[in-house]
C-alpha positions in Angstrom: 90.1 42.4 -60.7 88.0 42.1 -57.1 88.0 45.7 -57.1 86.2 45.9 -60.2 84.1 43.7 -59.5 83.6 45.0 -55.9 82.8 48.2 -58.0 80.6 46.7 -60.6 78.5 44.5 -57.5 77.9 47.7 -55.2 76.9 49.8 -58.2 74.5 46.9 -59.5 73.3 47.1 -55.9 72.8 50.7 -55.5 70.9 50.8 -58.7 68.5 48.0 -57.9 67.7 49.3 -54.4 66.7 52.8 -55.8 64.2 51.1 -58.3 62.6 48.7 -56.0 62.0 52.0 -53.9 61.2 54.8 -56.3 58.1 56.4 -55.8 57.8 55.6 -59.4 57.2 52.0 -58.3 54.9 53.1 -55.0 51.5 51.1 -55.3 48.8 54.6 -56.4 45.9 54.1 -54.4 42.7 55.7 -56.0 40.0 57.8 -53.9 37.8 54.9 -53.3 40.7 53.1 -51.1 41.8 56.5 -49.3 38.0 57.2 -48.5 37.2 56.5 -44.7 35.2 57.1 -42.2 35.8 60.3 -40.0 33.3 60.2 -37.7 30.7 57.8 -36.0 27.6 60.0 -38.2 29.0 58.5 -41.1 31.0 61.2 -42.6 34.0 60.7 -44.9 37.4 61.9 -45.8 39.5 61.3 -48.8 43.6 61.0 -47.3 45.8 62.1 -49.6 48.9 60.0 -50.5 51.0 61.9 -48.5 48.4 61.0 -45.7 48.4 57.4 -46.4 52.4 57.0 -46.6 53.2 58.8 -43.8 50.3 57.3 -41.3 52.4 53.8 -42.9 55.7 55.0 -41.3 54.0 56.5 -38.1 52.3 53.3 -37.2 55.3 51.2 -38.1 57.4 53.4 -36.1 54.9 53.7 -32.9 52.2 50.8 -33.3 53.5 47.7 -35.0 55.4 46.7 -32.1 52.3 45.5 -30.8 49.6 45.8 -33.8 52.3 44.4 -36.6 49.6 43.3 -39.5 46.5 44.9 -37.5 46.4 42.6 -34.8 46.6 43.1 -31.2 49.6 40.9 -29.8 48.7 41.5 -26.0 45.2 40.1 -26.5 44.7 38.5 -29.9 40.7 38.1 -30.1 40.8 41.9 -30.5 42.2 43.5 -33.5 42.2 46.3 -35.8 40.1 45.0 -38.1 36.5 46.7 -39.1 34.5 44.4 -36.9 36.8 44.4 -33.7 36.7 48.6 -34.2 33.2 48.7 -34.8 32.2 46.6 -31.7 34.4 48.5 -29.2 32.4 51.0 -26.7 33.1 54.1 -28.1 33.4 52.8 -31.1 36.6 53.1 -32.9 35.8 52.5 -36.6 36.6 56.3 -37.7 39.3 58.6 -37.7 37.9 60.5 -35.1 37.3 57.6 -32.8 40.6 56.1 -33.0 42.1 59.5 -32.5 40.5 59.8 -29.5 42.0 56.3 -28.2 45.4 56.9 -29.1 44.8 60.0 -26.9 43.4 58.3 -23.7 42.6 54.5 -24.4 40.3 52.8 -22.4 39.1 49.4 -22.2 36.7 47.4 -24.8 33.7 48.4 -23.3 34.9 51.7 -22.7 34.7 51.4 -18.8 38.5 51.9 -17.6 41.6 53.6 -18.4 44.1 51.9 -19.9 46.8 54.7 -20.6 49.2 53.4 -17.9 49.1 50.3 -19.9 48.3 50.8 -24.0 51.0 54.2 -24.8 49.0 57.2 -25.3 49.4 60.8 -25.6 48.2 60.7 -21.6 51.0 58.5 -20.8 53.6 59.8 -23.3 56.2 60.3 -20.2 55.8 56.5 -19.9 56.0 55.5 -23.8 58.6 57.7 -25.3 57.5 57.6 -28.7 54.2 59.0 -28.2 55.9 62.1 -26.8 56.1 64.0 -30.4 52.8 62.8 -31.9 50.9 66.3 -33.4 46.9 65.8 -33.9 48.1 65.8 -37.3 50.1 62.3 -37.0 47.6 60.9 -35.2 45.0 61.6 -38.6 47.9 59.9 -40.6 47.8 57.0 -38.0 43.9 56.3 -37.4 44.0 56.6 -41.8 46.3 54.0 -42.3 44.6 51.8 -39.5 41.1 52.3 -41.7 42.8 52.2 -44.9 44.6 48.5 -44.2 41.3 46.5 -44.4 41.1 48.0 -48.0 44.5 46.8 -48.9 45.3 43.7 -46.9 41.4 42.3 -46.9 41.3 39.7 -44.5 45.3 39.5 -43.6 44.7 43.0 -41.6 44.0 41.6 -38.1 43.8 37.9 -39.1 46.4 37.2 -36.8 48.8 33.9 -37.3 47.8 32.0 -40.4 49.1 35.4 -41.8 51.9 36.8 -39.6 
């Protein structure tokens, strides 16, 4: 009898897991929400899905660490949100520009280096997971970053009251 209904449990189990993660049940985002910026002229990009998920399990894989929920863990009063992006020297609201960061970071004002600090592709001896990251990933990355406004609204960057 406990077999069977070891059985019957894992079986149950099995079944339910593979629903709740079928890509039958994955939310569709339309064009509007996978259109963002690519470069500081104002020039857009529609991601593709494939785009979109794997930029999710990039940045959860390299980022979230520090930047779970779009926020910035070593210094909260600058996130990932729009308006923290926007405000940065270079500014860092488009694909390109966030590309460029995750490549050599500097400061908020754009003044230092801070590779030996924030991991980088210029420090990727020194952060491991950075080591593999193909101008490709980073695209998927920087599009989820400017795609998570879209989805999360205000809880992207918002910091405690929502993480």
């Amino acid at each position: 009898m406990f077999k069977k209904s070891m059985w019957l449990y894992l079986t149950f189990s099995i079944v339910l897991f593979e629903t709740l993660l079928s890509p039958i049940n994955a939310i569709e985002l339309d064009e509007a929400t996978r259109t963002v910026q690519l470069e500081e002229s104002g020039k857009t990009v529609i991601l593709t899905p494939e785009q979109v998920k794997r930029g999710k399990r990039l940045f959860n894989n390299s980022c979230a660490q520090c930047h779970n929920g779009g926020i910035t863990k070593t210094n909260p009063n600058i996130g990932l949100e729009p308006e923290s992006l926007s405000l940065a020297t270079p500014v860092r609201d488009n694909i390109n520009g966030l590309i460029n960061y995750i490549k050599n970071p500097t400061s908020y004002d754009g003044l230092n280096s801070i590779a030996e600090l924030h991991p980088s592709i210029k420090s990727a001896e020194i952060f491991p997971k950075m080591r593999n990251l193909t101008d490709e990933d980073l695209f998927a990355i920087a599009g989820h970053i400017l795609v998570q406004p879209k989805i999360a609204a205000e809880k992207w960057g918002g910091g405690k009251i929502y993480y």
